[in-house]
C-alpha positions in Angstrom: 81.8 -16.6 70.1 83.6 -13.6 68.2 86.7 -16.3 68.4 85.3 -19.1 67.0 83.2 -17.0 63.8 86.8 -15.1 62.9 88.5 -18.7 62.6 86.0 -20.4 61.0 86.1 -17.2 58.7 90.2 -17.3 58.4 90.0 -21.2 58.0 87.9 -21.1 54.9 89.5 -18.2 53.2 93.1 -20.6 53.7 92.7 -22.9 51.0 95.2 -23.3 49.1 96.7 -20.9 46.6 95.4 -18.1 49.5 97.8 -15.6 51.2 99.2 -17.8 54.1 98.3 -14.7 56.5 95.3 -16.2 56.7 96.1 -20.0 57.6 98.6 -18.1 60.2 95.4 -16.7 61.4 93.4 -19.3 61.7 96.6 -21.6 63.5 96.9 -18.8 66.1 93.3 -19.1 67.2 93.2 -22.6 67.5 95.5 -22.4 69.1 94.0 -19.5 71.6 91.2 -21.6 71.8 93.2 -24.7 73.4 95.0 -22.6 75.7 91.5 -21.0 77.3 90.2 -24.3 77.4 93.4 -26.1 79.1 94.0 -23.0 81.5 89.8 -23.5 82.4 90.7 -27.3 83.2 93.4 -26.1 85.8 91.3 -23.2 87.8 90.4 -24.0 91.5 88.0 -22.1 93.2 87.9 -22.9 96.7 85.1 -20.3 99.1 85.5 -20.2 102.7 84.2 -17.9 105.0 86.4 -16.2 107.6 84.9 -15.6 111.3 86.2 -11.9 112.4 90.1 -12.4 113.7 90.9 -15.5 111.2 93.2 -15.1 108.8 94.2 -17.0 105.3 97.5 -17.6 104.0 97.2 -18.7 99.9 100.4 -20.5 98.4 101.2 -20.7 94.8 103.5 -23.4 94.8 103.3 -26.5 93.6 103.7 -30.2 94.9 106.5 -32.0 93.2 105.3 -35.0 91.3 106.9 -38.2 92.1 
């Protein structure tokens, strides 16, 4: 929420004639704000529970697309 009220802040003190610092500013957290959301598009949750003596092997790799 502090996100969004600084770059709605930073967005209206960019108009034109400004100090570009602020348009910069503004850019960047767009720009934050994309990556959060397209980085909580891609999380997987997956809960299973483990009987005593099991074990769980977790790979990071990826399946080539084809």
């Amino acid at each position: 929420m502090l996100q969004r009220l600084l770059e709605l802040g930073a967005r209206r003190r960019g108009r034109p004639g400004a100090h570009p610092a602020w348009i910069a500013f503004s850019f960047g957290a767009f720009l934050l704000r994309r990556y959060k959301h397209r980085a909580r598009r891609q999380e997987v949750v997956l809960r299973e529970e483990l009987r005593p003596g099991e074990t769980i092997l977790v790979s990071h790799l990826t399946a080539p697309r084809g």
